[in-house]
N, C-alpha and C positions, 0 to 999 in steps of 0.2 A: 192705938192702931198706928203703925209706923207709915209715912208717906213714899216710902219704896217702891218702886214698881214692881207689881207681884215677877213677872220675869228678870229684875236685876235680884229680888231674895233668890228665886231657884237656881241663877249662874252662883249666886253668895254659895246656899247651901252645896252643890257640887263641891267649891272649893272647901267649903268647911270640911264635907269629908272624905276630901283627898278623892275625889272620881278623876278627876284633870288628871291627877299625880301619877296615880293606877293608869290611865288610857296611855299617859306617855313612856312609861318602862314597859309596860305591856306589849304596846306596837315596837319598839326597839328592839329586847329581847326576842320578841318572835322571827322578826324580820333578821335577824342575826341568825336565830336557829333555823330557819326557811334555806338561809344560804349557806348553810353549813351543810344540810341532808341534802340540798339539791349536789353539790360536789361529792361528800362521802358515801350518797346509796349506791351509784353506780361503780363507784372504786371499790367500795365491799362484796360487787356482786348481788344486794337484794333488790327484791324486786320494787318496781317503780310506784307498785300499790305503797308501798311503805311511805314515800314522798306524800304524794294523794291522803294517805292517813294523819299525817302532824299536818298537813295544808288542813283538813278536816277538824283537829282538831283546836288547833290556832284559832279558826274563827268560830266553834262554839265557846271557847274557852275566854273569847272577848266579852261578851254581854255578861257571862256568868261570873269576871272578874270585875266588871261595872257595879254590877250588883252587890256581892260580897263588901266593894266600896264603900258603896252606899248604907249598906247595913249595917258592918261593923268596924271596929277602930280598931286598930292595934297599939297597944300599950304593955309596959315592962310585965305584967300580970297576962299577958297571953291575949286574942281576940275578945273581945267584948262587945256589944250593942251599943253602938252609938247615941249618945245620950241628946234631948232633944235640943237646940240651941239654947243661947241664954239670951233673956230682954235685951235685944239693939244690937244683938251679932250681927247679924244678919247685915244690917243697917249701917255696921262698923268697915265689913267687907267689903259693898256694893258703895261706900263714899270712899272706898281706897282711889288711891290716883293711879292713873292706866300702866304707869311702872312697876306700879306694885300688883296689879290684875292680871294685865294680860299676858308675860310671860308665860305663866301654867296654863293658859287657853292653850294659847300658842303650840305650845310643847305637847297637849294634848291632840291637839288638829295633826301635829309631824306624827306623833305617834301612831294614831290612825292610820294616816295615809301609808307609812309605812310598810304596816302589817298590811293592805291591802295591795300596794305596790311587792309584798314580799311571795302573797298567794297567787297574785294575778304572774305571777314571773316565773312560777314552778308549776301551775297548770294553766293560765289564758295564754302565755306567750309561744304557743306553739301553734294552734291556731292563727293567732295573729301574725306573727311573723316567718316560722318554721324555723327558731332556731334550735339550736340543740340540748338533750338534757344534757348536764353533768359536763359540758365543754361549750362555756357562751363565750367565750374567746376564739377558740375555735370556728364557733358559728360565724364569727363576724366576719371570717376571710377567705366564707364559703362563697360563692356569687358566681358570677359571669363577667367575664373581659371580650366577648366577641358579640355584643349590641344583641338587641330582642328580633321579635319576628322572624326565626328564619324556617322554625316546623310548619309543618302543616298541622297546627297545633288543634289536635283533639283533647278536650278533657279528658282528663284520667281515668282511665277506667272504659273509656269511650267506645273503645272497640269490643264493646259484647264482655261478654264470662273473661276473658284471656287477660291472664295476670300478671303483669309488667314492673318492671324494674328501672332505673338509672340509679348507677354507679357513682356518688359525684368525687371529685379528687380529693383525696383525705388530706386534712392540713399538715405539712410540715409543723410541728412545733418543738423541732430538735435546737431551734436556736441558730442554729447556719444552713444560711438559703442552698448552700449547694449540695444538703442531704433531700432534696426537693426531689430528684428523681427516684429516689428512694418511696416516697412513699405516693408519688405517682405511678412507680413502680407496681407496689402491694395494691392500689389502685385496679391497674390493670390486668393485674393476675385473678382481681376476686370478679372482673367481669369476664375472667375466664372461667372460672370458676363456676361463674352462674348459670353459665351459657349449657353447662354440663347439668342443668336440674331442668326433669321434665316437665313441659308446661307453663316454661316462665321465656316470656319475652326481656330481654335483656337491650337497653339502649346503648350503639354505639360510644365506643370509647370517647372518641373525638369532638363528639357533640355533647357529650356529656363532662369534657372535661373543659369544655367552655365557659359552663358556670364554674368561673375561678375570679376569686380577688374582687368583687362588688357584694354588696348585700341585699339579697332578692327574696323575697317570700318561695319558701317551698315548693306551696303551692302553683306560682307562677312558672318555675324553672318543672314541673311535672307535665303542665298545661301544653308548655315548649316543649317536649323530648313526648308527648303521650302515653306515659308511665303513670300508673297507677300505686306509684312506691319510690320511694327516695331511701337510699342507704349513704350518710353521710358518717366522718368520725376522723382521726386527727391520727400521727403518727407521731411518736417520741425515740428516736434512734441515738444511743448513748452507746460507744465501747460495743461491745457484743451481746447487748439488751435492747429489745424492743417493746414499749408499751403501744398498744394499741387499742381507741375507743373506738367503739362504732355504734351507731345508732340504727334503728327501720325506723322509716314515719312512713304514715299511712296518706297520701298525698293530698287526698281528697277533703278529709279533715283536719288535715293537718296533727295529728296525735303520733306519738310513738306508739308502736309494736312490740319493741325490742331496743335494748339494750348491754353491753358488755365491755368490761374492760379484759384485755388481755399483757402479763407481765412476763415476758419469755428470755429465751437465750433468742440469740438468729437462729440457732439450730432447729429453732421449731419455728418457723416461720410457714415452713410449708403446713405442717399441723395446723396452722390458728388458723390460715387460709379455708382450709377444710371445715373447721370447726366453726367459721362464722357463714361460708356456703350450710351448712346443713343446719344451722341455727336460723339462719333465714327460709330455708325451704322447709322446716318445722313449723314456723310461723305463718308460710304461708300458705299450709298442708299439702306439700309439694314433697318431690324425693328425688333425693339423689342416687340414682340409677349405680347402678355395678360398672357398664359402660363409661358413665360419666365420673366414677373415683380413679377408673382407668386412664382415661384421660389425661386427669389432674396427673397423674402419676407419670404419666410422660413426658408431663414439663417438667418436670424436676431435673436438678444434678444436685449430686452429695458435694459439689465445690461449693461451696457460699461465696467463697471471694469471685469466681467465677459469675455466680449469678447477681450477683452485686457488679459487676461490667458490664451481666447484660442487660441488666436494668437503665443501666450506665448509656446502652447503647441503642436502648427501646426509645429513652430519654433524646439522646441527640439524633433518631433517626425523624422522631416527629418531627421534627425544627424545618424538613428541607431547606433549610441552607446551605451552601458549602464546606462550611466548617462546622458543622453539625455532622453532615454523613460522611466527612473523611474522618470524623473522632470514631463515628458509628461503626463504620467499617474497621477501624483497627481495636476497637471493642471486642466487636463479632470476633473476632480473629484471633484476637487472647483467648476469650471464651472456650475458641473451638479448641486450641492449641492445650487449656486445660481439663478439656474435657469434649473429645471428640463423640462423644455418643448422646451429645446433648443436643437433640433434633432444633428445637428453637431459634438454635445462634445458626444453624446452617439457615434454616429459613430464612430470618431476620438479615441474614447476608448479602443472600441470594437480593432480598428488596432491595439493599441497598446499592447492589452494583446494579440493579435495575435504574434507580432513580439518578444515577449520580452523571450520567451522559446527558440528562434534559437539564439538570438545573447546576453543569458544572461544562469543563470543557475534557471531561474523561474520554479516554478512549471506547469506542461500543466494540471494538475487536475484544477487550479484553473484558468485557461487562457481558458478552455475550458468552467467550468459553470461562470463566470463573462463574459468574452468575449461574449459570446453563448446570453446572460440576455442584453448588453449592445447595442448588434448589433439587439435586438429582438425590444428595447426599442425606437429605430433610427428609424424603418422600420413602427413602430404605430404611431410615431409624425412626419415619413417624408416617405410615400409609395413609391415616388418618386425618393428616393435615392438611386442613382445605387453606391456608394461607400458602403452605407448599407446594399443593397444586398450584395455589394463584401465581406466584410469583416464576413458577418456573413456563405457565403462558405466559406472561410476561416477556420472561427472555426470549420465549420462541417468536413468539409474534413479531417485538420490536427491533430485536435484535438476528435473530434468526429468518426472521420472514415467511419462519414456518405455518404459516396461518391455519391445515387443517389440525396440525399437532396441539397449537394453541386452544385452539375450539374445543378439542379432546382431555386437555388438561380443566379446561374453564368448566362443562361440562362436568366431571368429576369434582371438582369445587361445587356445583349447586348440589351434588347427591348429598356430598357430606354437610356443607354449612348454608341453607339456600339463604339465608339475610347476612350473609359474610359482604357488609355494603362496600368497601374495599374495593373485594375481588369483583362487584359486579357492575363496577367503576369501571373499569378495566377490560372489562368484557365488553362493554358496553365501547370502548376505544376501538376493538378487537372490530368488533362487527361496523363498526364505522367509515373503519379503514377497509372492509372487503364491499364497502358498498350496499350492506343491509342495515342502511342506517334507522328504517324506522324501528325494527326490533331495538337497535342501540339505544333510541331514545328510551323505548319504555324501560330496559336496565336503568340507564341513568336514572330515571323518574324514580324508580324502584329504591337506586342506593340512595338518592335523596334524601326519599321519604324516610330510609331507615337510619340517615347521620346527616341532617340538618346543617350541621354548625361545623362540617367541615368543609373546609374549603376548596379542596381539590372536587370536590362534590358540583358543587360552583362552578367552578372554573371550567370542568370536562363537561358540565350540561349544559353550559354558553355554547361553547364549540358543537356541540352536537343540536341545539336547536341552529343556530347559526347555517349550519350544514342544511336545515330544513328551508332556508327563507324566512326563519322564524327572528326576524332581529332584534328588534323591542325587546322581546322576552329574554333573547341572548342578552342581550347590553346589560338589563337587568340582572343576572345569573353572574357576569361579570363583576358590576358594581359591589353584589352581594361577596365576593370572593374575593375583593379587595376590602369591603367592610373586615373579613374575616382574618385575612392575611393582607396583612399592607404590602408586607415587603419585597411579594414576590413579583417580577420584575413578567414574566412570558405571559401573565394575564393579560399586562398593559397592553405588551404586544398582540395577543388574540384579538383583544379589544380594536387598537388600532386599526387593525389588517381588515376590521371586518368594516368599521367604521368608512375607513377609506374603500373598502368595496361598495357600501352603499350611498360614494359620494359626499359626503360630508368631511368634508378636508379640513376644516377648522378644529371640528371634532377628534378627527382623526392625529392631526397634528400635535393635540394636547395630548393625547393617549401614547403615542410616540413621544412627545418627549419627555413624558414621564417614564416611561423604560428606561431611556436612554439614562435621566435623570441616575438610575438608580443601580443600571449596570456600568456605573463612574463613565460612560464617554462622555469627550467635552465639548463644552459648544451644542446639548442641547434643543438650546433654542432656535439653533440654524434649520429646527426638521419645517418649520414653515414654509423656508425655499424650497424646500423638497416639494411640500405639497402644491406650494405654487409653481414648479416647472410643470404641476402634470393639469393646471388649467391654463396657463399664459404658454405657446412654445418659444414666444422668445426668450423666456427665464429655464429654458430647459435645459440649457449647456450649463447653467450656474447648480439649477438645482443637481445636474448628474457631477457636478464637480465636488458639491457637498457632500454626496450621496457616497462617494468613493472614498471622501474624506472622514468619514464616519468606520465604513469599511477599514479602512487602513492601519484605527486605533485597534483594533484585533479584540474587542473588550466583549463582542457576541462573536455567537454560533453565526458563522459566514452564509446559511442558508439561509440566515431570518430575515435576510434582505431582498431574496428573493422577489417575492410577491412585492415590495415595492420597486423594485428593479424593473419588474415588468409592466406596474401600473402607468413607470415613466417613460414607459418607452423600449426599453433596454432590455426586449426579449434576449437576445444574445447574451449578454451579461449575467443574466437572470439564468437560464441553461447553463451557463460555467459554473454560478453556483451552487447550481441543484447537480450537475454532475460533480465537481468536488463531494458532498455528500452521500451520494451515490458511494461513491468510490468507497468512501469510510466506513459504510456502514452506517449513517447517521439515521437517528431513529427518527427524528422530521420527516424521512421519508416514507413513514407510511401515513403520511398524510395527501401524498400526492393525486393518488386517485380520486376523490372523494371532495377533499376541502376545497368549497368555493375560491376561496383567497388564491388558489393555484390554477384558477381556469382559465387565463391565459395566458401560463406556461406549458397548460396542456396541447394547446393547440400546436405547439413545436411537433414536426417530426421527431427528434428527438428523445421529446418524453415521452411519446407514445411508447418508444421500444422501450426505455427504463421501466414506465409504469407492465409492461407485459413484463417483462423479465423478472420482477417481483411479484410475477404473480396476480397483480388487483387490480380489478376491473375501474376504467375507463369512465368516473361520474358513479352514480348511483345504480343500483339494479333493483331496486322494490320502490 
């Protein structure tokens, strides 16, 4: 009877017959083939049960390859039964030294863990993480760049039967960052796209294209936007070929629905667009309406290179920047020039000479008759377009001052698109400035709720609670809009203007000089003295010295000094620059009636005739 511990004979016996050997080829191979069908089912087109079946079979195929081990040997003569050991094998093996043992444990334990790591990776990891089948590289540069918390985040699925959507930005992985707007591009067209199938709520672009460049669970990024469904998938742009993957995962559980690879010319680009709307609303027994292919069909032009600039120009019009919406605008402008019957670029125009007087130092004489011509031009080649409605109140309002035409336009935007959160941004500006601001809030509330994670979202429901007495919660709406968009520079100032209305000069002073900081004037930190001429009067000839010296660098809109002009004193000074603006047409001014920051400018004789002569009532009326 041998003195071996009967568990050092049983590891003997494994190694005698090669089980160690079997568990570690085993788990390798497998996990090799695991990674091969997770990349080639989706690229052939089969379905994802296919995967699910070798995962399936992979791990019955382990114990039953243990066993086989165990039973029989292989030898030049074919499988055979393995014969029993011989006196003191056993004994010979288990007094090996650990160099010569434990490698094949070793190699059997990797083996293992392999093939488990290889199953767990082609069906637990979607669950767990929500990356993607068939593009895990891809998945990794799916996320969010614009910080959590900002939905009013309902689980998925939360709102009753109604079945929801987010869009998230499809990876670039053409290899050069600046095919990027290209497939934020196709991005944006397939949430147009969706918008067009009955019965599916679709999440804002802008909030959706927030989850960009972190790695977030599915899950979590579904919880934030209240979609009950993720379509994610990656863009390959080579010469005049486009591959595109795309995925459905189902939010809640995290699983795939769907998937597909698509290998095309650009010529079909509008095609696969189609083909992956009706492949999702198949999926999700939804249908794409006659209406809704109509639609689709109206955004088209037969130019590719054209809608390739206006992608070009959808791309730099989100940025509001400077040099963002003057590329935008000469985008649009090509477009139109190649293809004048293509409604979108008139649209898209029309925004951009809207936006480009608030966050540049453009003319509004010429933002009002081009804008005005461009949004007019949109609504004859696309009646249908509730963003052409939008943008064309827009013009009327801020630039025209037409306030009931605006309302008529706005109005017609809720018939055709009523969650067009955008336009109802805007509306919501619209009824602020005539004084029916509590309606404006609930808009705001509204486009909130429907795009979280954009910014402008923020920044216009600050202003408008702000409007209410509401400050805390302004400030908050603010902070939120600068989490979102650092760079933009007229929050600070919101911020500021309101701060220092509610006395807090310290506060206010930071927030001012971080505008100033950022629209390059110099000397900054001088706004201090500002805020201390308006509590010491004997600092108040220094502070209105600075105050002009600020002025002087020309680097803002000459109205935004207004409201502190007058805090310091200097109603008179204050009135020259609200009338210079006046004069221009400056769209600041239809803030005049309504926003706190201006209430003792209002009390000039003066602005009372301005604010009449534009029409808008004197403070609030509801």
């Amino acid at each position: 009877m041998s003195d071996t511990p009967s568990y050092q004979r049983f590891f003997a016996e494994l190694k005698r017959r090669k089980v160690f050997k079997v568990a570690a080829v085993y788990g390798a191979v497998a996990f090799g083939v695991l990674q091969a069908a997770d990349v080639l089912i989706p690229a052939l087109h089969l379905p994802e049960s296919f995967i699910t079946a070798i995962a399936a079979i992979a791990i019955l195929g382990f114990p039953a390859s243990i066993a086989m081990a165990w039973v029989f040997d292989r030898t030049p003569e074919g499988l055979v039964r393995t014969a029993e050991a011989a006196e003191g094998e056993l004994s010979a093996i288990a007094m090996q030294s650990r160099g010569q043992r434990w490698p094949v444990g070793i190699a059997a334990v990797l083996g293992t863990a392999l093939l488990v790591s290889g199953v767990w990776w082609v069906l637990g990891r979607d669950a767990a993480t929500g990356s993607n089948v068939g593009e895990p590289a891809a998945a990794a540069a799916l996320g969010a760049d614009a910080g959590a918390g900002a939905a009013p985040g309902a689980a998925p699925g939360a709102a009753g039967d109604e079945i929801s959507i987010a869009v998230l930005p499809f990876v670039n992985m053409s290899g050069d960052p600046e095919n990027e707007y290209f497939s934020d591009g196709l991005s944006e067209e397939l949430i147009n796209a969706l918008v067009t199938v009955d019965g599916l709520k679709v999440a804002a672009r802008t909030s959706a294209f927030a989850f960009r460049g972190q790695e977030r669970d599915v899950r979590e990024i579904a919880t934030e936007l209240g979609v009950g469904h993720v379509l994610e998938g990656s863009v390959r742009k080579s010469g005049d070929r486009v591959r595109i993957t795309a995925q459905l995962i189902q939010a809640e559980e995290g699983f795939h629905l769907w998937s597909d690879v698509y290998d095309r010319e650009l010529t079909d680009i509008f095609a696969v667009q189609e083909e992956i709307a009706e492949a999702i609303a198949e999926q999700l027994k939804l249908t794409v309406t006659a209406e809704g292919r109509s639609t689709m069909a109206r955004r088209r032009t037969e130019d590719l290179e054209a809608y390739d600039m206006y992608l070009l120009g959808r791309h730099q019009w989100a940025t509001r920047s400077e040099t963002g919406l003057f590329r935008a605008k000469e985008y649009f402008e090509e477009v139109i020039r190649r293809d004048p019957t293509f409604a979108p670029a008139w649209s898209a125009l029309s925004g951009v000479y809207g936006a480009l007087p608030w966050y540049t130092r453009f003319d509004p004489a010429e933002a009002l008759a081009t804008g005005r011509e461009a949004a007019r031009r949109a609504i004859e080649l696309d009646p249908a377009s509730a963003e052409a409605h939008a943008v064309l109140a827009v013009i009327e309002y801020e630039y025209g001052w037409n306030w009931d035409a605006a309302e008529a336009e706005f109005e017609i935007m809720l018939e055709l698109d009523p969650e067009y959160a955008l336009g109802l941004n805007w509306y919501c500006q619209l009824l602020v400035a005539i004084g029916r601001v509590s309606e404006g809030v609930a808009l705001c509330r509204r486009a909130y709720s429907l795009d979280p994670l954009f910014f402008l979202h923020s920044y216009i429901m600050g202003n408008t609670l702000a409007a209410t007495d509401s400050l805390d919660e302004a400030l908050a709406m603010y902070d939120r809009a600068l989490e979102l968009q650092p760079g933009v520079p007229e929050v600070d100032w919101e911020k500021g203007g309101f701060l220092l209305l509610a006395g807090r000069l310290d506060e206010a002073a930071g927030a001012f000089e971080t505008w100033l900081r950022k629209e390059g004037v110099e000397g900054p930190e001088r706004m201090g003295i500002v805020m201390a001429g308006m509590e010491d009067a004997a600092r108040r000839t220094e502070a209105t010295e600075v105050l002009r010296a600020f002025e002087a660098q020309n680097r803002v809109d000459s109205v935004l000094w207004a409201p502190i002009a007058a805090e310091l004193g200097e109603i008179d000074h204050a009135m020259e620059l609200v009338e210079a603006a006046y004069a221009a047409g400056n769209p600041y001014m239809t803030l005049m009636g309504t926003d706190p920051r201006f209430a003792s400018i209002r009390e000039h004789p003066r602005a009372h005739e301005i604010i009449h002569e534009m029409g808008l009532p004197v403070g609030r009326i509801d």
